[in-house]
C-alpha positions in Angstrom: 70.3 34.1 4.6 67.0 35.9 4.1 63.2 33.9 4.0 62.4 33.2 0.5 59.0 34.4 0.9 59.1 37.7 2.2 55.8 40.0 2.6 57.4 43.0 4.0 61.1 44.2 3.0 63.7 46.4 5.0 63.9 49.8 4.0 66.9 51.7 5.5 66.6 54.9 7.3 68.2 56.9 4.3 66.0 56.0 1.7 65.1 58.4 -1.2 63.0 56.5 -3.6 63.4 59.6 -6.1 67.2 58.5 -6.4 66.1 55.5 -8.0 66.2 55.1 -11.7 63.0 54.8 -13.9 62.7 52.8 -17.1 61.6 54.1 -19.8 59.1 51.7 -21.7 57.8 52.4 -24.8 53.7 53.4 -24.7 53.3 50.5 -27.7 54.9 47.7 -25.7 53.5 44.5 -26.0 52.8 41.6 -23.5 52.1 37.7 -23.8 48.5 36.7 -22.9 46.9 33.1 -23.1 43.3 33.7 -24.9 40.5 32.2 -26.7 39.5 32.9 -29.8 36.1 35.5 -29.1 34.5 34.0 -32.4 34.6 32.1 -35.6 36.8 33.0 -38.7 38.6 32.0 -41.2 42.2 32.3 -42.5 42.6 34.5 -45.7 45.6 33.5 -46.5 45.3 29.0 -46.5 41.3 29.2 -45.5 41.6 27.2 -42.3 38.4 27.9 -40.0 39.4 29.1 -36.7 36.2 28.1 -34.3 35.3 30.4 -31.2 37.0 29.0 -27.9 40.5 27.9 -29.9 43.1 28.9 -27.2 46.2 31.0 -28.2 49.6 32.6 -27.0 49.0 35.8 -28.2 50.5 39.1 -28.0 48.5 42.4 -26.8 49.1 46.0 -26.8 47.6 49.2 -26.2 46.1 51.2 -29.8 47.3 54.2 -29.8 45.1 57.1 -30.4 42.2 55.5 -30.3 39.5 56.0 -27.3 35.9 55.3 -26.4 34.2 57.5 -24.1 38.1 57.5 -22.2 38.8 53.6 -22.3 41.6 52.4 -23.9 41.1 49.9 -26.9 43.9 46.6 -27.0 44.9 44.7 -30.0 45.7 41.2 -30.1 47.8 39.2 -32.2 47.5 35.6 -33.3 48.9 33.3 -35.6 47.0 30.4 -37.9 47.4 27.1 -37.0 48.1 25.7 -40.5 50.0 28.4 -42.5 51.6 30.5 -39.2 49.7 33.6 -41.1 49.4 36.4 -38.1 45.7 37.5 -37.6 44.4 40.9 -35.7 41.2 41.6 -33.9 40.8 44.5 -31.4 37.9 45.1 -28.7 35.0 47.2 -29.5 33.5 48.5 -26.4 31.2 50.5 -28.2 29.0 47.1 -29.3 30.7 45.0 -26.4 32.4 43.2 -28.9 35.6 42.0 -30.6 36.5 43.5 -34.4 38.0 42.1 -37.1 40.9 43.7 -38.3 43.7 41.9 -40.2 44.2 38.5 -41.8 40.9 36.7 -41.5 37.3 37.4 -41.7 34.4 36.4 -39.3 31.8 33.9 -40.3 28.3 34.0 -39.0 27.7 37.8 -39.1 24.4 37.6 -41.2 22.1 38.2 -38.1 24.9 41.4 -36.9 24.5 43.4 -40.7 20.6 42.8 -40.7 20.7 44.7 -36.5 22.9 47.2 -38.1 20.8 47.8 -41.2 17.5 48.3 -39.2 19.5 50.8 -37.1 20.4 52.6 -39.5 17.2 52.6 -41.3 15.7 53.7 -38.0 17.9 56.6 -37.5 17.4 58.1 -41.0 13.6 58.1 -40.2 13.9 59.4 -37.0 16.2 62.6 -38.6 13.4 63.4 -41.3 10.8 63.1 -39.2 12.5 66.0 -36.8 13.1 68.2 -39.9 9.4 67.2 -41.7 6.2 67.5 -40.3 4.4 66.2 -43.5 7.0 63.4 -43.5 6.1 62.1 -39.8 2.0 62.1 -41.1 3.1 59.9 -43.9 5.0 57.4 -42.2 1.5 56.9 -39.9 -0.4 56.6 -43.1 2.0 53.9 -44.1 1.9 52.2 -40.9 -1.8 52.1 -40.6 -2.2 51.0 -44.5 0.6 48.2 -43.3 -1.1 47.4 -40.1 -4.6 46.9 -41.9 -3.3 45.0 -45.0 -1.2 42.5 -42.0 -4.8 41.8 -40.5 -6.6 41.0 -43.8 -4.1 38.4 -44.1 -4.3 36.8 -41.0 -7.8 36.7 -41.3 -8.0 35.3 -44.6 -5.3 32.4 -43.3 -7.7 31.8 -40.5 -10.5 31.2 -43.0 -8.5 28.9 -45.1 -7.3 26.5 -42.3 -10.9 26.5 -41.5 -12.2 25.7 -44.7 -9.6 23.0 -45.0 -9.8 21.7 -41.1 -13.2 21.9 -40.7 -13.1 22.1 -37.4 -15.8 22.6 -35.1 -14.6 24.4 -32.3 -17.9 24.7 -30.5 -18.9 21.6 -31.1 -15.9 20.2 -29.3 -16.1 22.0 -26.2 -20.1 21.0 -26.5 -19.1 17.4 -26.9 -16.0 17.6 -24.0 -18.6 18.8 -21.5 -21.0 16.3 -22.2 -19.0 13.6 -22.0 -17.3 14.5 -18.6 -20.9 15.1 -17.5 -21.6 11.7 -18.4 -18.1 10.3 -16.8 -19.5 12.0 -13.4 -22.9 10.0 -13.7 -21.4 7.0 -14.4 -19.0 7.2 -11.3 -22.1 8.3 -9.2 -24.3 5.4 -10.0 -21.1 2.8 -9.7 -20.6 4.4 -6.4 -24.3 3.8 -5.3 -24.1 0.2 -6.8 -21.1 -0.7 -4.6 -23.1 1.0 -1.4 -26.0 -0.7 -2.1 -24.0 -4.2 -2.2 -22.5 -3.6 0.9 -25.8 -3.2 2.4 -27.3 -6.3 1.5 -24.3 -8.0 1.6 -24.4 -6.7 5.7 -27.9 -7.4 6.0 -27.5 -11.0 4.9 -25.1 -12.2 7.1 -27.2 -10.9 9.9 -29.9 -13.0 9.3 -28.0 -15.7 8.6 -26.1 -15.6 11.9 -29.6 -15.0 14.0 -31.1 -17.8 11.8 -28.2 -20.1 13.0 -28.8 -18.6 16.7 -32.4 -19.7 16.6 -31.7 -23.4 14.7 -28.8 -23.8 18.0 -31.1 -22.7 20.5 -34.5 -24.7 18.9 -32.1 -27.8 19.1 -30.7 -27.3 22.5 -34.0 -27.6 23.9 -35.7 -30.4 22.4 -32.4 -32.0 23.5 -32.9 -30.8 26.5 -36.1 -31.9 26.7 -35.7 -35.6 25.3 -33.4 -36.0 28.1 -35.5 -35.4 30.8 -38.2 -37.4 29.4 -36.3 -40.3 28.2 -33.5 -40.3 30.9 -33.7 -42.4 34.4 -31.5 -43.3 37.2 -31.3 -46.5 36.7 -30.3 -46.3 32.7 -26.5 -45.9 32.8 -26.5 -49.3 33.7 -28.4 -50.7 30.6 -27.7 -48.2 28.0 -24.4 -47.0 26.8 -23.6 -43.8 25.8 -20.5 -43.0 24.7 -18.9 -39.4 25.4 -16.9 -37.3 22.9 -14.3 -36.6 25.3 -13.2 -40.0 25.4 -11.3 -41.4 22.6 -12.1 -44.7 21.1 -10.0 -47.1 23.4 -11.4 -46.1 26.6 -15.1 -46.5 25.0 -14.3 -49.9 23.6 -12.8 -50.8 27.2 -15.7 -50.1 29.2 -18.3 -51.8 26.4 -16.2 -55.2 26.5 -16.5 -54.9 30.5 -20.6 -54.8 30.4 -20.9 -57.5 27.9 -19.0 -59.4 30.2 -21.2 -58.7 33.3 -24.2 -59.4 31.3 -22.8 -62.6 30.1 -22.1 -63.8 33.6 -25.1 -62.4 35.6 -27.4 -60.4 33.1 -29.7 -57.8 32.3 -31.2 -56.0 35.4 -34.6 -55.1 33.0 -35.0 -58.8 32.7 -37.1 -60.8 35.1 -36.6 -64.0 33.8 -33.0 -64.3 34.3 -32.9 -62.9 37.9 -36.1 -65.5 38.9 -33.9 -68.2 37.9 -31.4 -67.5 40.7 -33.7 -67.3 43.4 -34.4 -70.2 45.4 -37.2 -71.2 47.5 -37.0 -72.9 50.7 -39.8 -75.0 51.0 -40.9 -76.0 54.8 -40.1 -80.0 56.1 -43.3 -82.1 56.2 -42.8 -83.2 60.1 -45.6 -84.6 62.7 -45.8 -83.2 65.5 -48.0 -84.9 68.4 -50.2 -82.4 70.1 -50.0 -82.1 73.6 -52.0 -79.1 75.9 -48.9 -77.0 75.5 -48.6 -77.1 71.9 -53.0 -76.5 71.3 -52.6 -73.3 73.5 -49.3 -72.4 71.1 -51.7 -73.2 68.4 -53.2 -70.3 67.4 -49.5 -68.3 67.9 -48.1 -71.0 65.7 -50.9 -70.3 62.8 -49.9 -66.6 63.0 -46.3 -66.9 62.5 -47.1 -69.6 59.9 -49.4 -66.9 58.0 -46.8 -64.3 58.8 -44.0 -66.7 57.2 -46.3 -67.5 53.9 -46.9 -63.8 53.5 -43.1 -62.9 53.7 -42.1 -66.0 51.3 -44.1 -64.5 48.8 -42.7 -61.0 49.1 -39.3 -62.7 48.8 -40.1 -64.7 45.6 -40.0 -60.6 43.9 -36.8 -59.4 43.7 -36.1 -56.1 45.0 -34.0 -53.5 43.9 -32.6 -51.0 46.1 -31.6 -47.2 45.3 -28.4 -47.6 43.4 -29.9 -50.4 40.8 -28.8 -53.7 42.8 -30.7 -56.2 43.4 -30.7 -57.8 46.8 -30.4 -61.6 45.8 -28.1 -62.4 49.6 -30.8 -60.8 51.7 -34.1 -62.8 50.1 -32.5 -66.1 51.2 -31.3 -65.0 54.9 -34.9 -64.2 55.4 -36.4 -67.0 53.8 -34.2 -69.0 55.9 -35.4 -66.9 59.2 -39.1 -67.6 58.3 -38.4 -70.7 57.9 -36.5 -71.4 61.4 -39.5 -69.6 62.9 -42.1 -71.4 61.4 -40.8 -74.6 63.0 
């Protein structure tokens, strides 16, 4: 079996293509073509409008005797949709086109007659002038005359609208610009406004922020100051001062410990309350008989005795020592040495 889709066929050695028999087709013979309808008509017979676009089966042949500049011209046959009436139309190669030809006529060909008219007005002028000198001066007069009577027309509309408008051209350019002059002055002063807010606004917060520098500073050192004048060593006993740092239970801690103290032993600024803890040893009233021994001890004995007197009265002040404590202990061990030596 041979391919069913075969590009090149066997031809046998003793081929003679002149052998083979030619149809003879008639010149006129027509063929089935699928086309559109080129424009608009309308059926003669029933008046059904055909629009431009309408697809047909139509059938096509060659005119015979009939060439344009050696093309061939076809003819194509269609039928009506409603009444089945067969319609003709050939090309026209001379106008690109499509003519009518048989069974309908084309709608919408106003537009074509006027073109064709002008033509052929045109060509009739152009055939005298060639054969007429005179004739070719006239025609100028009469386009000139036309020419001039077209302006005085147009002017005279141009008066009219103006008349009626009253528009002032001028003065509406006049009044554009100034306003758009104005618009830029208006944007240049806003612009300045704005800079010149800025500014201040700038300088303002500078002097607040060095006026606030100087109030910190200024306080500071009169702080500073009242602290060195007002602050001793011996203060953190007596006065309380509570520190930020510390929250509110550790400060009311401490201040229920020194009430405390001062309850049970009191106030180191007082003198009354540490006086009342001191005691005095007061000498024994004892007679001694004299004897030679004891007279030349006498005058050693008044010494010490002075010497004791002189150092129970430094005792009866009570001294405080470096750290803010008073040494209560000591002041009765050396009463109590004086005392021993006086005897």
């Amino acid at each position: 079996m041979s391919e069913r889709k075969v590009l090149n066929k066997y031809y046998p050695p003793d081929f003679d293509p002149s052998k083979i028999p030619k149809l003879k087709l008639p010149k006129d013979r027509q063929y089935v073509v699928r086309l559109m309808a080129p424009f608009n008509m309308r059926c003669k017979t029933c008046g059904e409008y055909i629009y431009k676009g309408k697809k047909f089966n139509a059938r096509k042949e060659t005119v015979q005797n009939e060439l344009y500049m050696g093309l061939p011209i076809f003819r194509f046959y269609i039928k009506c949709t409603r009444c089945l009436a067969e319609i003709t139309f050939k090309t026209d190669p001379e106008n690109t086109d499509y003519a009518m030809e048989h069974g309908a006529t084309r709608n919408f060909q106003a537009e074509k007659l006027i073109e064709e008219e002008e033509k052929r007005i045109q060509e009739e002028r152009e055939e005298e002038e060639l054969n007429n000198p005179m004739k070719v001066l006239e025609n100028r007069t009469k386009d000139s005359k036309m020419e001039m009577e077209v302006l005085e027309n147009l002017q005279e509309l141009k008066e009219l609208n103006q008349r009626q408008a009253q528009v002032d051209f001028e003065g509406m350019i006049d009044r554009y610009r100034e306003l758009e002059k104005r618009e830029k002055e208006r944007e240049k002063e806003e612009d300045e406004r704005e800079t010149k807010e800025m500014l201040d606004r700038a300088l303002v917060k500078r002097l607040r922020d060095s006026d606030s520098d100087s109030e910190k500073e200024e306080e500071s050192s009169s702080s500073q100051s009242k602290k060195s004048s007002t602050d001793k060593p011996t203060d953190i006993l007596t006065i309380d001062k509570p520190t930020e740092a510390q929250g509110t239970s550790t400060g009311g801690v401490k201040r229920a410990k020194v009430e405390s103290w001062e309850r049970s032993v009191g106030t180191l600024g007082g003198r009354g309350a540490l006086g009342s803890l001191i005691v005095r040893k007061k000498p024994a009233a004892t007679f001694i008989k004299p004897s030679p021994v004891a007279a030349v001890a006498a005058p050693k004995s008044q010494a010490d005795s002075t010497v004791s007197t002189a150092d129970s009265k430094n005792a009866s002040k009570p001294v405080t020592t470096q750290n803010g404590s008073s040494s209560l202990s000591l002041l009765g061990a050396y009463s109590d040495s004086d005392s021993n030596d006086s005897e």
